[in-house]
N, C-alpha and C positions, 0 to 999 in steps of 0.2 A: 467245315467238318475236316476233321484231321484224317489222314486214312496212313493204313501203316506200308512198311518202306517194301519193296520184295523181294528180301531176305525174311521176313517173316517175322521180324520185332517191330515194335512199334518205334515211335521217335523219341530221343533224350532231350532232355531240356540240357540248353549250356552248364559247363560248371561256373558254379559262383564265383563272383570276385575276388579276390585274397581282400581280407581285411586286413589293414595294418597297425591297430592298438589292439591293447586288453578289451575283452568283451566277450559276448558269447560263442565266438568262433575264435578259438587259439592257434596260435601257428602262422607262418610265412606264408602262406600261399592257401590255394583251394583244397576243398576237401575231394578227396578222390572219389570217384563214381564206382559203386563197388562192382566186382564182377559178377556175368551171370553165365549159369551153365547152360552151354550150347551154345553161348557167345564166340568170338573169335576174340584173345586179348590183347591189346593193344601194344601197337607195335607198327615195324613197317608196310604189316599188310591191310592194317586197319590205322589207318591215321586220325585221330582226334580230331570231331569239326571245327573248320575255323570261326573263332566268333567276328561276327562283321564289325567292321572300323567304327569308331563314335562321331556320329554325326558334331562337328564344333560348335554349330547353333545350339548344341545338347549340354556344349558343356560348360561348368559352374563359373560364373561371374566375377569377377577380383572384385572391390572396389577400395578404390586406396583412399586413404585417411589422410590428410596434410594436418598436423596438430600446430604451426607453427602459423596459422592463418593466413594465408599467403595475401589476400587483398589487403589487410593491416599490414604487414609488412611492405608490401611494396608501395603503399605509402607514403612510412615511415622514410622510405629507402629517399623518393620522392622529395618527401622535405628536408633530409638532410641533402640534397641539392640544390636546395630553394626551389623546387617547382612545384607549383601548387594547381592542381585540374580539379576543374569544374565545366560539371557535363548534366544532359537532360534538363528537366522546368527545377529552375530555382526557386524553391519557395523560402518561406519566410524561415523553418529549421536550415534547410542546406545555406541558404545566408549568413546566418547565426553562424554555423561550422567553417565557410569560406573565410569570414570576417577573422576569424579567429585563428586560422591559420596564418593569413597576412599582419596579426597585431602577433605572432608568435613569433615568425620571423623576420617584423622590424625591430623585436625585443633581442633579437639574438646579434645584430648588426644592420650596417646600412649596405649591405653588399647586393647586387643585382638578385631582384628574385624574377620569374618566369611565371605568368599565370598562360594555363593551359585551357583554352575553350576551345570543349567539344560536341558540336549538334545542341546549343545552348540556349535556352527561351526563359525568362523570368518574372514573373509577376512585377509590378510598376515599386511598391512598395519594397520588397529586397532587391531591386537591382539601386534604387535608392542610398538603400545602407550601404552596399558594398562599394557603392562610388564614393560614398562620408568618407568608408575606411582607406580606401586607394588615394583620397587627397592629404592623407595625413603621413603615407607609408615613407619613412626617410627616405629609403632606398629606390632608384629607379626600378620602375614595372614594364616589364615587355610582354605584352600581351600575345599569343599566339591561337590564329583562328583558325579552327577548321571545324569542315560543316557545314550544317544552316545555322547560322547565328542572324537569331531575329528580331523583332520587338524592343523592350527594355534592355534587351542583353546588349544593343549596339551603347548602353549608355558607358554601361562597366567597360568594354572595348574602347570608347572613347576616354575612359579616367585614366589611361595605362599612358604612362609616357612615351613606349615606345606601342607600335602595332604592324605586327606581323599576320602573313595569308598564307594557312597551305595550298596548293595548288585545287584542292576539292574544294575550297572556300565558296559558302552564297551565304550573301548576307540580304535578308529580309527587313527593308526599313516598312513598319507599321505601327500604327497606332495600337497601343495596350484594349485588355477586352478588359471592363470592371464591372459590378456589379454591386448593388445597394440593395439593404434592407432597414426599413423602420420608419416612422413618422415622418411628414413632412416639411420639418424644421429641421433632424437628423439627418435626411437625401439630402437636404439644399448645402447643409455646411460638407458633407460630404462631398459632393458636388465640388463646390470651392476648393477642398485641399485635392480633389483627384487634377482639378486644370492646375492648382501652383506646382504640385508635382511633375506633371507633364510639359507644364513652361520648363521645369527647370532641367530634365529629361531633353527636351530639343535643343533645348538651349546651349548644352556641353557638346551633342553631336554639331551644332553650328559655329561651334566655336573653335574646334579640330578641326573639320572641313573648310572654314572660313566663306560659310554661304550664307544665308540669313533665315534666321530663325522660320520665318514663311514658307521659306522654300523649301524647308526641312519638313515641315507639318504639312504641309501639299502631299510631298513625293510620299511621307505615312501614311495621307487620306490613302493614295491609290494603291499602295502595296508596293512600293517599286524592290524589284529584285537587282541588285548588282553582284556581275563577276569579280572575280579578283583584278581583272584590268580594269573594270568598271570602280569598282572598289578605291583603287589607286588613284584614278581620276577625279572621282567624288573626294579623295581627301579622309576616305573613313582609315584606311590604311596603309601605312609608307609606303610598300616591298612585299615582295615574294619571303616567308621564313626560307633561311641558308643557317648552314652550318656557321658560318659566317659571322652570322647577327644575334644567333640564342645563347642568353647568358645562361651555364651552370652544364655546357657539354664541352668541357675543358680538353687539349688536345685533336682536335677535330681541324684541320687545314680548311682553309676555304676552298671554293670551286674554282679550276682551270680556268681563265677565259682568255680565248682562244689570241694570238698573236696577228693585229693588223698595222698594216705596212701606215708611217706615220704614227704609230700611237705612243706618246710618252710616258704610257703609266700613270700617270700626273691627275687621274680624276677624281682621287681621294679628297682633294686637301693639301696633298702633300709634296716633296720632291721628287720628281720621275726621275724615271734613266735619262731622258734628253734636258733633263733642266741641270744648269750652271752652275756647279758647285765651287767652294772658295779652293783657291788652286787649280783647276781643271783649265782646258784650254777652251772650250765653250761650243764645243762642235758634238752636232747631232751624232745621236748609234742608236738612233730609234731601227733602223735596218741595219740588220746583221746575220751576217756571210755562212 
């Protein structure tokens, strides 16, 4: 219940809003509260109530529109660097679209392209395909992992010439889950093409690794999990990714590593600072002053 003030009027309601288009209320601003006799008129000895601040949780919402579709676009942006990502369960469509990027950009040249796997798992059957298309890709493929890359997906990881680990990398070697429906002349040849698939699936990881196909389909029976040291070890993957080693981030210097007493630089491949150049007098400056 409202009860009136003790001055002896009752309460006003705030003035309204100012509207600010054409409509039923013309004008800049509020409509003025008329005056009433035996009121006091406004001024400094009666000052107009404050209306209270607007709550922000109150107020109206933006939402912004991107009309240029940003995930197409960055893409787009994407393959014209040659890097192509491939992320979540591979099924037999995102195959179809992977494959297709990789047959787009061996069509464009044989220049390094970059596939990107992320948290990556594949049904037996498209990780298949995408190994067909990576034996055929002119251009060398450096595969870069990061995530859980598990099951079939270590097959596609193994077609890439070169193989890269982010530091979050676990790779899950396991056996594919299949499943059959229909008569029992239909399960049996099924049957037979799911094992030559999966000979040929352990097969390419055996053959990277350089261990034997057995040992491959064992460490799947049990699930085995390897770290990216582990990783290294087993052969599934060269190196840590460096700036370094990923084609298609052009000006990017590689990482410091650090100055020890004796070191010739030399572990490239190449000529160090302490090796013997034609003309030189042949004396070490691996330490200096």
């Amino acid at each position: 219940m409202i009860k009136p003030r003790m001055q002896g009027f009752p309460l006003r309601p705030f003035p309204p809003e100012p509207f600010p288009g054409p409509g039923p209320f013309p004008g800049p601003g509020p409509h003025p509260v008329p005056w009433r006799p035996g009121q006091p008129g406004p001024g400094p000895g009666r000052p107009e109530p404050a209306r209270p601040a607007q709550n922000p949780a109150m107020a109206p919402a933006r939402i912004w529109f991107d009309p240029r579709g940003w995930p197409e676009s960055l893409y787009e942006r994407l393959l014209d660097r040659r890097i192509v990502m491939a992320h979540g369960n591979l099924d037999g469509d995102a195959a179809t679209r992977l494959c297709a990027q990789l047959l787009t950009l061996d069509a464009e040249g044989i220049a390094p392209i970059r596939l990107e796997m992320q948290n990556l798992g594949a049904e037996l059957s498209a990780a298949l395909s995408v190994m067909g298309v990576l034996d055929v890709v002119r251009g060398p493929v450096t595969a870069c992992a990061g995530g859980r890359i598990e099951g079939p997906a270590l097959g596609i990881l193994a077609a890439c010439q070169h193989r890269q680990a982010y530091p979050n990398a676990l790779f899950v070697l396991s056996e594919p889950q299949v499943s059959f429906d229909g008569t029992v002349t239909a399960l049996a040849s099924r049957e037979e093409q799911a094992r030559v698939m999966l000979d040929e699936l352990f097969g390419r990881i055996a053959e990277v690794t350089g261990r034997e196909a057995g040992q491959v389909r064992a460490d799947a029976r049990r699930e085995r999990l390897l770290s990216v040291p582990e990783a290294i070890e087993y052969g599934l993957v060269e190196g840590h990714a460096s700036a370094r080693g990923l084609p298609g981030l052009p000006g990017l210097a590689p990482p410091a590593r650090p100055a020890r007493e004796g070191d010739d630089g030399g572990g490239d491949g190449g000529p160090g600072t302490s090796d013997e150049q034609p003309g030189g007098d042949g004396h070490r400056d691996g330490q200096r002053g």
